[in-house]
C-alpha positions in Angstrom: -58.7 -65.8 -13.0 -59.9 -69.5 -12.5 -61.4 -71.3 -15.6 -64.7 -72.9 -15.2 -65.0 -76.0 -14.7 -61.1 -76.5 -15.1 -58.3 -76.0 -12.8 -55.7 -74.0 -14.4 -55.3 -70.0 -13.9 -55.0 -67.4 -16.2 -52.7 -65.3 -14.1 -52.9 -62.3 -16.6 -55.2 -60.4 -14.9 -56.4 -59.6 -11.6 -55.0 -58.7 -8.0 -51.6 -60.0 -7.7 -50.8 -61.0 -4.5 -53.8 -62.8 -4.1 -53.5 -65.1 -7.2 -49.5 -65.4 -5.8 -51.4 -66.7 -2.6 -54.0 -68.9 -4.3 -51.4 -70.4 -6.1 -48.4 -71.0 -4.1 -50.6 -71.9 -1.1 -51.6 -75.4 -2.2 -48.0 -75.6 -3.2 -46.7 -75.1 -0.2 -49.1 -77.6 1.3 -47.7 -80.0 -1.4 -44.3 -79.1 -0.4 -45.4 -79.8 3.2 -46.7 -83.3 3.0 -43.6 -83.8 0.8 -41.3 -83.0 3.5 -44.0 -84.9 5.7 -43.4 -88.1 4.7 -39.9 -87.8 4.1 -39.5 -86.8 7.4 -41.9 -89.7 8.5 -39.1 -91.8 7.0 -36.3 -89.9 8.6 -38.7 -90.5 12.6 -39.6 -93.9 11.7 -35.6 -95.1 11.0 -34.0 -92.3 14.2 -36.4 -93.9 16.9 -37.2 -97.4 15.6 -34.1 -98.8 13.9 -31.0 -96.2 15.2 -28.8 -93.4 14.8 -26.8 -95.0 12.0 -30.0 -95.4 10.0 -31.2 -92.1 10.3 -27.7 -90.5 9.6 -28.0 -93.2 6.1 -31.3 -91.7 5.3 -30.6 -88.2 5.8 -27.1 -87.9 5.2 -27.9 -89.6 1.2 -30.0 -86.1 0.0 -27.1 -84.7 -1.7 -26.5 -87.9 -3.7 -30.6 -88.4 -4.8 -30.7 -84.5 -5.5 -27.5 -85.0 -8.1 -30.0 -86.6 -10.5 -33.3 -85.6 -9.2 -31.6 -82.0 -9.7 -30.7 -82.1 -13.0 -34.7 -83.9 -14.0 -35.9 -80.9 -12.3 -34.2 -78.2 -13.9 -35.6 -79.6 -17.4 -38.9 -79.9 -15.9 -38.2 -76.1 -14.8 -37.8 -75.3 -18.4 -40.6 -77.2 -19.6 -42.5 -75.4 -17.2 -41.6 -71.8 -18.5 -41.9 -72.8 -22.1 -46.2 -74.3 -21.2 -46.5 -70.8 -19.2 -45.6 -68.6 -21.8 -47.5 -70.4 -24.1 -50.5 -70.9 -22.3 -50.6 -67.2 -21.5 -50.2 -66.3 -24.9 -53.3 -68.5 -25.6 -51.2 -70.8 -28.6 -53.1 -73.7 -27.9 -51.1 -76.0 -30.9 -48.0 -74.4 -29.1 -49.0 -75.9 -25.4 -49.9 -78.9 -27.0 -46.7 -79.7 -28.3 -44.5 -78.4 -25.3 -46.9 -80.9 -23.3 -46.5 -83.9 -25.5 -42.7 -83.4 -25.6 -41.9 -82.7 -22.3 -43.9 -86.2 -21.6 -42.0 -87.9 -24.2 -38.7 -86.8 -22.6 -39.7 -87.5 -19.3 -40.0 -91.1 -20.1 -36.7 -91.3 -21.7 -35.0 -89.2 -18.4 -36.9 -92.0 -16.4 -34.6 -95.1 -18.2 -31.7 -92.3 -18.0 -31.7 -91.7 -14.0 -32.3 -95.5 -13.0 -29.9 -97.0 -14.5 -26.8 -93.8 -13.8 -28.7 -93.1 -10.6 -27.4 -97.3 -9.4 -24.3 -97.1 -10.6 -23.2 -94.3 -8.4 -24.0 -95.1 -5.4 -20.9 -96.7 -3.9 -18.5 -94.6 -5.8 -20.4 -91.2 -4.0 -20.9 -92.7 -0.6 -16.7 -93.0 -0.9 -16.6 -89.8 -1.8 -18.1 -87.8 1.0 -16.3 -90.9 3.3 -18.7 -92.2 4.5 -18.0 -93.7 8.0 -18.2 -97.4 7.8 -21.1 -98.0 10.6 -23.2 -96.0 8.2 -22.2 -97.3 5.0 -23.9 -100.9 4.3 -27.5 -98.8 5.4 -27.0 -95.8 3.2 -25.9 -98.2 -0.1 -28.8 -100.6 0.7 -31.5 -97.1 1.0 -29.6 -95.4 -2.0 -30.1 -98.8 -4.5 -33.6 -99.3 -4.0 -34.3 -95.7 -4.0 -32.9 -95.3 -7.5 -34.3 -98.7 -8.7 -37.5 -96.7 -8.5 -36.9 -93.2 -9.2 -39.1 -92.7 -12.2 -42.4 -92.4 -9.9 -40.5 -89.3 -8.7 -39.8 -88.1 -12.0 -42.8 -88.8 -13.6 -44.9 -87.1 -10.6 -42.7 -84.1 -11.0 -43.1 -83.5 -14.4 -46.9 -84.0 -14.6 -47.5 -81.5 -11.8 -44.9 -79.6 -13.7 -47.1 -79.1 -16.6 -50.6 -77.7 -13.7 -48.8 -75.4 -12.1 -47.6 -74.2 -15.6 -51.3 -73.6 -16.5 -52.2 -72.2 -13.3 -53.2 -75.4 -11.3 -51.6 -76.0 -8.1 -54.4 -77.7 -6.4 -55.2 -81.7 -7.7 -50.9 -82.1 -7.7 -51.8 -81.1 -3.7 -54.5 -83.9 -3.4 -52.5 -86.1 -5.0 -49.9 -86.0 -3.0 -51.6 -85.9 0.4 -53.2 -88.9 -0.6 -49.4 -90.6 -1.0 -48.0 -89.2 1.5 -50.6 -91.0 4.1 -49.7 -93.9 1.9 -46.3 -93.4 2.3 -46.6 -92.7 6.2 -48.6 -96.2 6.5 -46.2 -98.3 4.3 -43.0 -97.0 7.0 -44.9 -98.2 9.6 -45.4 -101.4 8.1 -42.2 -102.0 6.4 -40.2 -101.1 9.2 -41.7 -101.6 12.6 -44.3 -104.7 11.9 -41.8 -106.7 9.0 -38.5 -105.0 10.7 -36.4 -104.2 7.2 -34.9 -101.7 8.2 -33.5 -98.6 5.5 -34.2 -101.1 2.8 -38.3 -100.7 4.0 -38.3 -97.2 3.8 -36.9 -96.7 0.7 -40.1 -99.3 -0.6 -42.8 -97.2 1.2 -40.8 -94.1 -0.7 -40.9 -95.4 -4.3 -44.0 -97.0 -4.1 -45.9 -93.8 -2.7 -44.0 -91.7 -5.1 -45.4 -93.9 -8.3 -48.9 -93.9 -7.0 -48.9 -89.6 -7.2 -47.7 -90.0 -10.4 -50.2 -92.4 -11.6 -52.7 -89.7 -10.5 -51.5 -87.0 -12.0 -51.1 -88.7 -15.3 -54.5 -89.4 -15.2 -56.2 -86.1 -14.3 -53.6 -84.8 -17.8 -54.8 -87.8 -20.3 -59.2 -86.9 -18.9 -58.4 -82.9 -19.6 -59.8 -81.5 -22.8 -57.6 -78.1 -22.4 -54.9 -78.5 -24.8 -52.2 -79.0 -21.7 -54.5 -82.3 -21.8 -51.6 -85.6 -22.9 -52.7 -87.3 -26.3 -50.9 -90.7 -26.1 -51.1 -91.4 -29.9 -49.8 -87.8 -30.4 -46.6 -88.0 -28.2 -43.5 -86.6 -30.3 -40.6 -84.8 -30.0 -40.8 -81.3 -31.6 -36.9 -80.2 -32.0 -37.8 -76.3 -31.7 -39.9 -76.7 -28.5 -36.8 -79.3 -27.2 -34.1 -76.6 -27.8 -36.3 -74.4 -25.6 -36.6 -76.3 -22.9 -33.3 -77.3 -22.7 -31.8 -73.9 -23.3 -34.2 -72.3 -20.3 -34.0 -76.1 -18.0 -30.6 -77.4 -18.9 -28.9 -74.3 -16.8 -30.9 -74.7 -13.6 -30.4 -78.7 -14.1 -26.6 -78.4 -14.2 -26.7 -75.7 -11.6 -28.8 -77.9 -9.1 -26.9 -81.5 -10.4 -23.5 -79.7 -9.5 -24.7 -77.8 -6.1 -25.5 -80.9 -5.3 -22.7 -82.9 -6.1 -21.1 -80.6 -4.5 -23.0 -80.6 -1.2 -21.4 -84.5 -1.3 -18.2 -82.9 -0.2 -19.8 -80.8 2.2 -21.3 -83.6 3.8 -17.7 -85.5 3.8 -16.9 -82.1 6.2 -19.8 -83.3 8.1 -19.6 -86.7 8.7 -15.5 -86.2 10.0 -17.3 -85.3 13.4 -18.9 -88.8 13.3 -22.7 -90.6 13.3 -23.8 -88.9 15.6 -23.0 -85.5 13.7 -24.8 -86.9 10.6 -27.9 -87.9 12.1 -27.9 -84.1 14.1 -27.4 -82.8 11.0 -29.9 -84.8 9.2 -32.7 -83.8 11.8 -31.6 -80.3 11.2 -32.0 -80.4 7.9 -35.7 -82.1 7.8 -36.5 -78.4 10.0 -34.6 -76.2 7.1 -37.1 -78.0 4.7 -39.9 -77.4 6.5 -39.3 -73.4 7.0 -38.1 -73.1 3.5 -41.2 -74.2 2.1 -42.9 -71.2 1.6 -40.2 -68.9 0.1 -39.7 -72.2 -2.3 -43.3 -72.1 -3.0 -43.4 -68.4 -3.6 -40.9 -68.8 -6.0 -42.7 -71.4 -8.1 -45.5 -68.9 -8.0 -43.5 -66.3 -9.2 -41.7 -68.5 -12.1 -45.2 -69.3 -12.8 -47.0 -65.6 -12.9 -43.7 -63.9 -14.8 -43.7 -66.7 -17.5 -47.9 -66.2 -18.3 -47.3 -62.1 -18.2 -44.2 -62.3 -20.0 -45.9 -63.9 -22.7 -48.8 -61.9 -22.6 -46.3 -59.3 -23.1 -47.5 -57.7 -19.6 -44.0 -56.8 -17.9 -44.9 -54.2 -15.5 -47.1 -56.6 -13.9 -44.8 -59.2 -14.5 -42.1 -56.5 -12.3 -44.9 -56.1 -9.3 -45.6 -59.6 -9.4 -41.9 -60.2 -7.9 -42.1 -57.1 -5.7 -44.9 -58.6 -3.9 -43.9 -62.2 -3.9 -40.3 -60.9 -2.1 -41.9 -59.2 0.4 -44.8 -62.3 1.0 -41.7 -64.4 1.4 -39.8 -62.2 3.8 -42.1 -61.8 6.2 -43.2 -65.4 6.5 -39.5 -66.7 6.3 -38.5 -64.2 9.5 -41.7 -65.5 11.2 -40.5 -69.4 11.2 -37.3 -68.7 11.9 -38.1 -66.4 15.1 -40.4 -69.4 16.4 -37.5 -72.1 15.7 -34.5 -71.0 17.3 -36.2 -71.1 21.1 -38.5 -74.5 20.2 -35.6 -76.2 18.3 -34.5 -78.7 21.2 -38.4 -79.6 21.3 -38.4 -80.0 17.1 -35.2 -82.1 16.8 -36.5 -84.6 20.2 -39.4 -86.0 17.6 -36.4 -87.2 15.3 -34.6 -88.6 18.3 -33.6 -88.7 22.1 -29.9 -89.5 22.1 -28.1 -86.9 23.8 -25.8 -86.6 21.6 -27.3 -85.9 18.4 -29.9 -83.7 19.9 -26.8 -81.4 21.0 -25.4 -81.6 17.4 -29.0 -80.9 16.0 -29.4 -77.8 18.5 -26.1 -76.1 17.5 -26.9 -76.5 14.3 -30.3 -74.9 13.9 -28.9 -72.1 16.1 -26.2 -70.8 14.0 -28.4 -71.5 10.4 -31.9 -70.5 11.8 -30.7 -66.4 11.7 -30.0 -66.5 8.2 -32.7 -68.4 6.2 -34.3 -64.8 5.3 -31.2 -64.0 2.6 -32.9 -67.2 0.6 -35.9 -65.3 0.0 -33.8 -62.6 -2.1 -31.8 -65.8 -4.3 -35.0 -67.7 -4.8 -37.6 -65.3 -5.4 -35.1 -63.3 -8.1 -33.7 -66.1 -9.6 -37.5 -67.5 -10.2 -38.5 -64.5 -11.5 -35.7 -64.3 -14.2 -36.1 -68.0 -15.2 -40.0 -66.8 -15.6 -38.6 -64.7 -18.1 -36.8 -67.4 -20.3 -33.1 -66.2 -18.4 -32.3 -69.5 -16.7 -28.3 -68.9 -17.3 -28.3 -65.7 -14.9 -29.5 -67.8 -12.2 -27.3 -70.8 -13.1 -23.8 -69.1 -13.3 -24.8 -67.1 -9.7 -25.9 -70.1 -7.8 -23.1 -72.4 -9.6 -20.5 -69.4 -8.3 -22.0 -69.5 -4.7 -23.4 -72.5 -3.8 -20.3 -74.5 -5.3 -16.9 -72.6 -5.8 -17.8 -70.1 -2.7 -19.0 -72.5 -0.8 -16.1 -75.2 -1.1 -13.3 -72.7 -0.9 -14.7 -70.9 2.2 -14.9 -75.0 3.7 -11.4 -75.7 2.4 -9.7 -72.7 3.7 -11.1 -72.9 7.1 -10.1 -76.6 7.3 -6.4 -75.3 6.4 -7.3 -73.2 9.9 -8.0 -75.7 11.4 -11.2 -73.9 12.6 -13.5 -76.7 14.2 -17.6 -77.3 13.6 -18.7 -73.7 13.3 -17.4 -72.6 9.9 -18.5 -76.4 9.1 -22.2 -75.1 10.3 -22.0 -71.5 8.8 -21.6 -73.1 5.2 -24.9 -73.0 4.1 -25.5 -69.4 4.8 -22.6 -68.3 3.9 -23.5 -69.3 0.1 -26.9 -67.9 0.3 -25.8 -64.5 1.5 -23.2 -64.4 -1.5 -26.2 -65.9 -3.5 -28.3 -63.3 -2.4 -26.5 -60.5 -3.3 -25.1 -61.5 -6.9 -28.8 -62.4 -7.5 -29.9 -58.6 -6.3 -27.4 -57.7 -8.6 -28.3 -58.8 -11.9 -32.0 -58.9 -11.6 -31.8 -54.9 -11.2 -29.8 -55.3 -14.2 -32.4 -57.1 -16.4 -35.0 -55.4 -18.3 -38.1 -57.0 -16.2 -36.9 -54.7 -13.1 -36.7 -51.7 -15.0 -40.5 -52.3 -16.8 -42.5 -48.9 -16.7 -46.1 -48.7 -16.9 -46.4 -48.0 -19.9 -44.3 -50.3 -21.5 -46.1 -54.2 -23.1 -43.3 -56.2 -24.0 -39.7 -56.8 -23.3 -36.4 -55.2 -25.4 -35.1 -57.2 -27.1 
């Protein structure tokens, strides 16, 4: 049910899978102008500057997502903690989960720019990167981190809407910087020619204009979500909550991604023009993922109010129906990618020889993007539930250990790009069904009816 005159949801009450829909929806749209203008900058640097520059830009994620990872999971945790106190209507209890998850976010800000600088070189070694790419990617990389906080700080205040039920103004906001973002490319790059270097500006600078926004919209609310600047603290018991429930998922996507840098090293052994088919490949996985990701959210989101409203039954259908949502949108993209793929990758770039690297790829990872529906819509609903170490220790165990032996012991075979390609799924499908696994295993999945809380 939508508040008057307000834009948060209490997600309590009312038919399921349309308050899923009405709330992951402007997510996903979110999520889409997101992707748009980073794929804007991934277009703008393929057909304007060259195939090195857009195997810098895309071939860097891994190294961003180390840090932005780890801010993400905490603002995951923050997230869960304003949920379940929002939909246990303890207004002094949202107030202070707000005001310290504001206060920390500022501190994480100072945190990430200054680590996020000093790795650069030292990472772009370690996945060896080849040395026509590597003066581009290190110029992109510094600037990039020299103005994460925007990013941060835009995460976090959306954070805290869609905790409450508000996925809609963190949508306007960033449509509104993503056009920015779109028109700063164009400027940076093709009318004052700078290359990577104007990219990255156009990225920062659109990135601390959403944040700006949604700072706003929190210090004008009256709702107690609403950010008192005089009254910003740290409260040590809502701190210890947040980081028990957001520290996992941080350390499980900083490490998943730090250890995607040595996936990428397995990559970028075929050469540029490898990277930037990979890196075109990868803006598509983005783009069909964005739903199921969404859905997820939603579902973090609509466990965490039910849970504490001490609704877990509904909590339990709540998941059902966001899984299947997920499934059969996910099997929809994928079934229209695979034959238009050729046509998808040609907007990133014409050279032959990327666009045959960018085919191959999509055709062996397109099949399996279903089996993330099953990891991501499970491990959001147990985080929703305050278990964010279930999730951690399965996607830790797949997405890193599996993932890097399977890679090591087919290089040992000497077995050539496919296994290289089949990575990726290969972790989600193990994901996928350790995740099965243990949410059947938690008490949310075996709520009755009858039952109003959880055991203890």
């Amino acid at each position: 049910m939508r508040l008057p005159g307000r834009g948060d949801a209490d997600m309590t009450q009312g038919v399921i899978w349309k308050q899923l829909l009405q709330f992951s929806v402007p997510m996903a749209i979110g999520l889409l102008f997101q992707q748009l203008y980073n794929t804007v900058d991934t277009v703008v640097v393929g057909r304007f500057v060259g195939k090195e520059a857009l195997a810098a830009v895309g071939s860097t994620g891994s190294i961003v997502n180390m840090l932005v990872g780890l801010c993400a999971g905490l603002s995951t945790g923050a997230g869960v903690v304003i949920s379940q106190t929002y939909g246990a209507h303890d207004d002094e209890g949202l107030h202070n989960a707000v005001h310290t998850t504001v206060t920390v976010t500022f501190l994480l800000c100072l945190i990430a720019t200054f680590a996020g600088m000093a790795i650069v070189r030292p990472m772009l070694r370690a996945m060896d990167t080849p040395q026509d790419v590597f003066p581009e990617a290190e110029r992109y990389l510094t600037v990039y981190f020299a103005g994460i906080s925007g990013l941060l700080l835009y995460n976090m205040g959306s954070g805290i809407l869609r905790a409450v039920g508000d996925s809609t103004r963190p949508l306007y906001f960033l449509i509104f910087s993503a056009l920015v973002n779109i028109a700063f490319d164009l400027l940076f790059v093709i009318r004052f020619r700078l290359g990577v270097t104007g990219v990255a500006y156009a990225t920062i600078l659109s990135q601390f204009l959403s944040a700006v926004l949604v700072f706003v919209v929190l210090t004008r609310t009256k709702a107690a979500y609403g950010i008192r600047w005089k009254k910003l603290c740290i409260r040590g018991s809502v701190l210890k909550k947040i980081f028990s429930i957001g520290m996992p998922s941080g350390i499980q996507q900083a490490l998943t991604s730090f250890s995607n840098v040595f996936v990428q090293s397995y990559i970028n052994f075929f050469g540029s023009a490898c990277m930037a088919g990979w890196s075109a490949c990868s803006k598509l996985d983005a783009f069909i993922l964005i739903p199921v990701q969404s859905i997820a959210l939603a579902s973090t989101t609509f466990v965490g109010q039910n849970v504490g409203a001490k609704k877990l039954s509904r909590a339990k259908d709540g998941v059902r129906q966001a899984l299947i949502i997920a499934l059969v949108i996910t099997a929809s993209l994928s079934a229209v990618v695979i034959p238009l793929r050729r046509g998808l990758l040609s907007l990133f770039t014409e050279e032959a020889d990327v666009l045959e690297y960018g085919a191959r790829f999509v055709a062996l990872i397109a099949p399996f993007y279903v089996t993330v529906c099953f990891n991501q819509i499970y491990a959001g609903a147990l985080r929703g539930t305050g278990d964010a170490r279930t999730p951690m220790l399965v996607m830790l165990g797949s997405f890193v250990v599996f993932r890097q032996i399977f890679l090591y012991v087919t290089k040992l075979l000497n077995c050539g790009f496919i296994p290289v390609a089949l990575a990726y799924p290969m972790g989600w499908i193990c994901c996928s069904v350790l995740m099965i696994f243990f949410y059947h295993r938690a008490p949310i999945s075996r709520a009755q009816p009858e039952e109003t809380g959880i055991a203890a």
